[in-house]
KEZATI-888435 format. One line per 8 residues: number of its first residue (from 1); their letters; for each residue z, y, x negated of C-alpha. Coordinates in steps of 0.25 Angstrom, whole numbers, padded with zeros to 4 digits. Example, Ala and Ser with C-alpha at 12.3 -4.5 7.8 and 13.67 -1.06 7.14 Angstrom:
BEGIN
1) as) 0031/-0018/-0049 ~ 0029/-0004/-0055
This chain:
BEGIN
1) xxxxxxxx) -0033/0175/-0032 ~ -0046/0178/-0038 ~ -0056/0171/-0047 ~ -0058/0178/-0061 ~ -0073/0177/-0068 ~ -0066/0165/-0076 ~ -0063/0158/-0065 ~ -0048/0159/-0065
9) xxxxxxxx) -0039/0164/-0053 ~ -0031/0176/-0054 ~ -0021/0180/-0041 ~ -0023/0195/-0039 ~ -0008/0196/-0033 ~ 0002/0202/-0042 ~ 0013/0194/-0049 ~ 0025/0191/-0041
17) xxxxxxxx) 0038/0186/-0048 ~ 0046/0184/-0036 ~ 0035/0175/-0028 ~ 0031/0168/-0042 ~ 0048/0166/-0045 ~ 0047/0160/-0028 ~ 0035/0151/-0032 ~ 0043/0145/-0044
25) xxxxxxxx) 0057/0144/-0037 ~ 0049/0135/-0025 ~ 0044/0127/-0036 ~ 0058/0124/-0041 ~ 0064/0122/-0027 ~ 0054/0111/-0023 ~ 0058/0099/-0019 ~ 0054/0086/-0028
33) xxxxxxxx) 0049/0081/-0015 ~ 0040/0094/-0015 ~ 0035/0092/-0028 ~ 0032/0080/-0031 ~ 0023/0082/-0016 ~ 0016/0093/-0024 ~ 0014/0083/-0036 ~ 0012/0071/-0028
41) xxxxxxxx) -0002/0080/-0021 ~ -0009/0083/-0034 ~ -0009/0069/-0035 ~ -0021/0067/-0026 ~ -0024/0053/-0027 ~ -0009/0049/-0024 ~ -0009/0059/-0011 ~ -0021/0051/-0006
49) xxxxxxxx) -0015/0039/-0010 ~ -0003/0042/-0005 ~ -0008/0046/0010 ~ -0017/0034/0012 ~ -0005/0026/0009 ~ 0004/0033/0019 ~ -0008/0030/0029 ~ -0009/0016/0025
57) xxxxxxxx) 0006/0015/0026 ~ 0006/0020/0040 ~ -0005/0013/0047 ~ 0002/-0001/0042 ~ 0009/0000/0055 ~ -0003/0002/0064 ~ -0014/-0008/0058 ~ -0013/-0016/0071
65) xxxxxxxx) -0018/-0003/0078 ~ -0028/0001/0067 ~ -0034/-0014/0066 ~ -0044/-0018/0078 ~ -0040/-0033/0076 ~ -0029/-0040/0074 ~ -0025/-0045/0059 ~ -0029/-0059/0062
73) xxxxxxxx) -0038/-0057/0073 ~ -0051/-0067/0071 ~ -0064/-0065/0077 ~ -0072/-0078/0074 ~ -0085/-0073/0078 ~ -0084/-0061/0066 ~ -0080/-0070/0054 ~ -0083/-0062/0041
81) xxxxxxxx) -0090/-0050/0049 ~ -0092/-0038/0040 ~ -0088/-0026/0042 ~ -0092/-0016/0053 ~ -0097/-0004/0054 ~ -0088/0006/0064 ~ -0101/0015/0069 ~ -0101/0030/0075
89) xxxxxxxx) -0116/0031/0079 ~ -0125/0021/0085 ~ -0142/0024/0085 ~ -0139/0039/0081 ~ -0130/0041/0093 ~ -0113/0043/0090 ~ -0106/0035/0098 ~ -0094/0032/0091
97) xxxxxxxx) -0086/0021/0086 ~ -0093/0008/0085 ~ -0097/-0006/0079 ~ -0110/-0015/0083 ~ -0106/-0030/0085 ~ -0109/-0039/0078 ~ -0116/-0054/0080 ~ -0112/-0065/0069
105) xxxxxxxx) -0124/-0072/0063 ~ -0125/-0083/0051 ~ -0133/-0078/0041 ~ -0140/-0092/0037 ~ -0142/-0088/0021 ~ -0128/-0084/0018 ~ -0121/-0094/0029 ~ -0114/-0084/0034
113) xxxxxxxx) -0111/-0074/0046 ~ -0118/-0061/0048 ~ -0113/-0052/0059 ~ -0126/-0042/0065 ~ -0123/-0030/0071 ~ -0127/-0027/0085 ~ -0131/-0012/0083 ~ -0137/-0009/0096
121) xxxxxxxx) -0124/-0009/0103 ~ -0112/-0003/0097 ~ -0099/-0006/0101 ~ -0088/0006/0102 ~ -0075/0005/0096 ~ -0063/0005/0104 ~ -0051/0013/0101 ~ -0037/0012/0103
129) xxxxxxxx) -0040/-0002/0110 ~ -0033/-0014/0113 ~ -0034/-0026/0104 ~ -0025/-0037/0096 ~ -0009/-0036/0099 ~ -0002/-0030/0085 ~ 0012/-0024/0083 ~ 0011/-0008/0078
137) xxxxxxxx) 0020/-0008/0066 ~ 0024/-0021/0069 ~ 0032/-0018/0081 ~ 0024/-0011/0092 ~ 0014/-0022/0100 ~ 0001/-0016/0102 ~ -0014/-0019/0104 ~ -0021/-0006/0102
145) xxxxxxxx) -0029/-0004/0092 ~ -0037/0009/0085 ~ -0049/0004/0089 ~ -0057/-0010/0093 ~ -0069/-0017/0091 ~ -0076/-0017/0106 ~ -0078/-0029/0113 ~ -0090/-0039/0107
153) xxxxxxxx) -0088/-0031/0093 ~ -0080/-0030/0083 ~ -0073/-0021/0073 ~ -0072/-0027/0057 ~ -0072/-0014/0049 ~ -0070/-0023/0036 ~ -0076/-0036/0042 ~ -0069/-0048/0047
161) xxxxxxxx) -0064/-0062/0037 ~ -0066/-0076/0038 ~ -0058/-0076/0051 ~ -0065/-0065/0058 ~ -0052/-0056/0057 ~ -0054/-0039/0055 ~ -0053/-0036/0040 ~ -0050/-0023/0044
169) xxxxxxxx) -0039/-0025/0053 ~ -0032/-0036/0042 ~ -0032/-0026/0033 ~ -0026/-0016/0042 ~ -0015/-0028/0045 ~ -0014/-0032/0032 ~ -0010/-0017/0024 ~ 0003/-0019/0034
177) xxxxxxxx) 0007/-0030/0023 ~ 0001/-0028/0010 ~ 0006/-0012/0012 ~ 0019/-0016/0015 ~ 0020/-0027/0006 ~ 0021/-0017/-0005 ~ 0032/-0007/0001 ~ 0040/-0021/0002
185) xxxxxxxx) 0038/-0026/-0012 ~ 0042/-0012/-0018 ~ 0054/-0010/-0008 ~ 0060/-0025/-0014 ~ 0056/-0021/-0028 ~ 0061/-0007/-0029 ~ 0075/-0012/-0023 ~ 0075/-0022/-0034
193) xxxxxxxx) 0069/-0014/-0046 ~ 0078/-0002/-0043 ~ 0091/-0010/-0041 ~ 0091/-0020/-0052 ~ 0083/-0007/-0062 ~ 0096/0002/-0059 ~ 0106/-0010/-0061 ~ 0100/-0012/-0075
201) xxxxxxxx) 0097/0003/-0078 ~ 0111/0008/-0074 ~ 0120/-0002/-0078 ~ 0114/-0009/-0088 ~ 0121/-0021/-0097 ~ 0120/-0035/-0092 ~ 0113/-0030/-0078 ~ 0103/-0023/-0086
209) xxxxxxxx) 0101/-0035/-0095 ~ 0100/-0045/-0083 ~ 0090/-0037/-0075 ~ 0081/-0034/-0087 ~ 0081/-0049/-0089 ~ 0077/-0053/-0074 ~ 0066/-0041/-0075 ~ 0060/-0046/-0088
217) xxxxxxxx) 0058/-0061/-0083 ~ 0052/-0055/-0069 ~ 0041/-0047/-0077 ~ 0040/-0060/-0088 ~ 0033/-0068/-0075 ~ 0021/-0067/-0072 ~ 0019/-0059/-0059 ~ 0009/-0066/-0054
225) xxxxxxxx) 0014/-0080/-0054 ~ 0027/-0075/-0050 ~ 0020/-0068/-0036 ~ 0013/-0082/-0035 ~ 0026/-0090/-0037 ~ 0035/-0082/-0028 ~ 0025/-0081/-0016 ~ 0020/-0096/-0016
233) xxxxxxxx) 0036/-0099/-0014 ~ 0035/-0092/-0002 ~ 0036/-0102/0011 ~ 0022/-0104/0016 ~ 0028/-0104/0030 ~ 0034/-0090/0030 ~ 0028/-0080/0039 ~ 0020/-0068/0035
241) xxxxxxxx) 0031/-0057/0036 ~ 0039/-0066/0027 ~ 0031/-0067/0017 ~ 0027/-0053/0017 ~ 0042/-0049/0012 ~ 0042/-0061/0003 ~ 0029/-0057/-0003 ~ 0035/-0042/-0003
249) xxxxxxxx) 0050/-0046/-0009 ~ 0041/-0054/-0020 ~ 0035/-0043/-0025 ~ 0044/-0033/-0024 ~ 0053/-0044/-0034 ~ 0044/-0044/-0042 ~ 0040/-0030/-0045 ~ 0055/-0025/-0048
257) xxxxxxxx) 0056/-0027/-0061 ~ 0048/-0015/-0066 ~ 0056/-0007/-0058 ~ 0068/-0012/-0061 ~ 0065/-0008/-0078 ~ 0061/0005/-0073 ~ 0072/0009/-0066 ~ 0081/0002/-0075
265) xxxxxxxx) 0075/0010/-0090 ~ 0075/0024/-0080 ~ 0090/0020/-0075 ~ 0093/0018/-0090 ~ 0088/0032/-0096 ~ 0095/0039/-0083 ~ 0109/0033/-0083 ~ 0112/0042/-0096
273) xxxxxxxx) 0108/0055/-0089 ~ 0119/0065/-0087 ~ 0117/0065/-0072 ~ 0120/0050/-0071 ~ 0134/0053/-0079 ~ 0138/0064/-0072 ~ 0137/0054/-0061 ~ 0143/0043/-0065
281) xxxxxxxx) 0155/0051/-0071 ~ 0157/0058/-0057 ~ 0159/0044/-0051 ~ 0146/0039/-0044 ~ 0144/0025/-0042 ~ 0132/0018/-0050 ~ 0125/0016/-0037 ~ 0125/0031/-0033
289) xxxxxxxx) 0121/0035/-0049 ~ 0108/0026/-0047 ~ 0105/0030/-0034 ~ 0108/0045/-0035 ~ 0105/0048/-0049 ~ 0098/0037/-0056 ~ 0088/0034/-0046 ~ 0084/0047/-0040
297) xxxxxxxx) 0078/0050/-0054 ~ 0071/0037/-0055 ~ 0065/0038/-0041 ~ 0049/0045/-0044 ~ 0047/0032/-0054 ~ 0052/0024/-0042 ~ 0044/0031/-0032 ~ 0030/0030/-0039
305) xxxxxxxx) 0034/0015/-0045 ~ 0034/0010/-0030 ~ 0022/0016/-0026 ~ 0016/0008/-0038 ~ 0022/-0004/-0035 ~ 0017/-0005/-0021 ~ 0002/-0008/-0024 ~ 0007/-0019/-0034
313) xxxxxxxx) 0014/-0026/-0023 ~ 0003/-0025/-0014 ~ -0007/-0032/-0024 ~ 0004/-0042/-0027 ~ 0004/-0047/-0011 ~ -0010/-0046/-0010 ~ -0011/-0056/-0022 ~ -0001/-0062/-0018
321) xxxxxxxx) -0008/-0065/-0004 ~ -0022/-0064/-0009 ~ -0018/-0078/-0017 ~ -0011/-0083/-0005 ~ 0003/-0083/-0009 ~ 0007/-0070/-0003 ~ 0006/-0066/0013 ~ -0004/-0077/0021
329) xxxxxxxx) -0010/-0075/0034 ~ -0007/-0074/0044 ~ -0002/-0061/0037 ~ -0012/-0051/0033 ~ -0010/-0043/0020 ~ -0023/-0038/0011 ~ -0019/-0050/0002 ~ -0019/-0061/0014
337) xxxxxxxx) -0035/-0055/0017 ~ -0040/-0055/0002 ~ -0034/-0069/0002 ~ -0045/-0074/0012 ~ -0058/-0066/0003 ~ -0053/-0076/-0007 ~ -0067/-0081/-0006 ~ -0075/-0074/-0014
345) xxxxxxxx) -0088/-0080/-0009 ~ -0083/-0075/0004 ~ -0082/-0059/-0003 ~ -0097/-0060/-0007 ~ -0100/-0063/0008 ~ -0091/-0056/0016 ~ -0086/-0045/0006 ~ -0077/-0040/0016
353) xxxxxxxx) -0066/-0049/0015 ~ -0063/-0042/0003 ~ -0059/-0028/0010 ~ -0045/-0029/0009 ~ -0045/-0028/-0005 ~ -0050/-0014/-0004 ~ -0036/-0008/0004 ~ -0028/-0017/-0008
361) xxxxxxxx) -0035/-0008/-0018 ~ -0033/0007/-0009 ~ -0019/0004/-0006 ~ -0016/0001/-0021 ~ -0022/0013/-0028 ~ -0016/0020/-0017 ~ -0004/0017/-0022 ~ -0007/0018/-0037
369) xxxxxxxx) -0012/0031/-0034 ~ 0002/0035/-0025 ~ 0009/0030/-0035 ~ 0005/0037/-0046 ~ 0005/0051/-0038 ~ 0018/0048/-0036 ~ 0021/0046/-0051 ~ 0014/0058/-0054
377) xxxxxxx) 0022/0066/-0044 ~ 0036/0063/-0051 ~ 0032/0062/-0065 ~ 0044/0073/-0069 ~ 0036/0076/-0082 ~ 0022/0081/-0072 ~ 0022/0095/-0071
């Protein structure tokens, strides 16, 4: 390749039929999977996306080792203390990882703590240490953790609560639930939407009539009443994990019926196709023609509606637990925490509190983003 005078590139090598009729047969012969990668990569934002979500998925199992304290782990000496500083070099010198500690002292003007840092005697970090008992991936018993706050100093990368407990480490805690929350709401809701959507699409008649009726007085509620109503019925007595796959089957009910007129208005412009005839005239069963034929062609919409239906549910468990109606402590989910920065007296003075509204945000756009990578991707009309 060389650069003319008007800028454009020129490639030198004689014109070869063959390798050119090579270069457009490899085209034809690649895989859908093969090209809707290459589609998928030019869609930057939705490759980043896509990778910090993959991370954040796979570090759910390992919080406990990530986390230096213990979700629910109080230090009443360190109540409201703000974040610290992790340090590399102290006086000019490196000497690694390190905090300074800190001394609590009321501040007589705002009535208030204020925690002074020590900075003439740093305190090293400890890595892959001993510390509060915690299961990896649920099942594992384990006390190591990635690294710890040395004896006589602590470690609140985002400050500590009105308990005294790690911000940091609750949020790590917390993303195992109000991630997971959304995968469980979009499992429920898919199996709904796409069943009761196929049913009506397919067969139509009286079933079609029946479930259109039950779909337009779902979506004549109001939403938010509705999460109120359903989740205040839930036994105040219940534990944490059940109330989680309550709070999970809630919202996956109540998001199906979009789906469901989706798939149902796509079911009813495919079901006259040829392909779908031919194979109900060579014998096949209505439940292999939508599983074979009738979904198969549906599934890109499918793919890119549940990566936006994700961030939905998780902003419906927050809300849901920021207003106290959704998961309650002792469980920790991003909603339970922003439920105890309620005050907003207590945000003026200790702004940090409000942290965990900041990975609510990332996660969501992630998702956004994802999704319409995704979309992007398998639009058959993009070239």
């Amino acid at each position: 390749m060389t650069m003319q005078p008007d800028g454009r590139y020129v490639d030198q090598a004689p014109y070869d039929p063959e390798a050119a009729a090579e270069a457009r047969s490899a085209e034809l012969d690649m895989s859908n999977a093969r090209l809707l990668w290459l589609r998928f990569k030019q869609h930057k934002l939705g490759l980043v996306s896509a990778i910090f979500l993959l991370l954040s998925y796979l570090s759910l199992p390992f919080a406990g080792f990530i986390a230096p304290y213990a979700p629910n782990e109080r230090l009443e000496d360190y109540i409201y203390a703000p974040p610290q500083g992790m340090h590399f070099f102290h006086e000019g010198k490196f000497i690694g990882p390190h905090v300074y500690p800190t001394t609590a002292e009321m501040d007589l003007e705002s009535f208030s703590w204020k925690y002074v840092p020590d900075t003439s005697s740093p305190a090293m970090l400890e890595f892959f240490c001993e510390g509060s008992d915690y299961k990896l991936a649920g099942l594992i018993p384990s006390n190591t953790h990635l690294f710890c706050a040395p004896e006589g100093a602590t470690m609140f990368l985002f400050g500590a609560d009105r308990l005294g407990r790690d911000v940091f480490s609750r949020i790590l805690y917390g993303a195992q639930l109000s991630l997971t929350v959304g995968l469980v709401g979009i499992t429920v809701s898919f199996v709904i939407g796409i069943v009761l959507g196929s049913i009506a699409g397919y067969f139509g008649g009286f079933l079609d009539w029946i479930i259109n009726r039950v779909i337009e007085v779902l979506r004549s509620l109001p939403e938010l009443p509705l999460w109120l109503a359903l989740s205040a019925a839930v036994p105040s007595h219940w534990g944490p994990v059940s109330v989680f796959f309550i709070i999970s089957i809630i919202l996956g009910i109540l998001d199906w019926p979009g789906l469901a007129r989706a798939v149902r208005s796509k079911f009813l412009s495919l079901r006259e196709e040829e392909f779908v005839k031919a194979a109900e005239m060579m014998g096949a069963k209505p439940s292999r023609v939508i599983k074979k034929h009738l979904l198969p062609n549906f599934l890109s919409h499918l793919i890119a509606s549940a990566t936006l239906s994700i961030p939905a549910m998780i902003l419906g468990e927050t809300a849901l637990s920021f207003l106290g109606l959704g998961l309650r402590a002792p469980a920790v989910s991003w909603g339970v925490m922003l439920n105890d920065a309620q005050n907003l007296a207590s945000i003026e003075i200790y702004p940090w509190t409000a942290i965990p509204m900041l990975p609510i945000v990332i996660v969501v756009l992630a998702f956004n983003f994802f999704g319409d990578g995704l979309r992007d991707a398998m639009d058959p009309n993009r070239s």
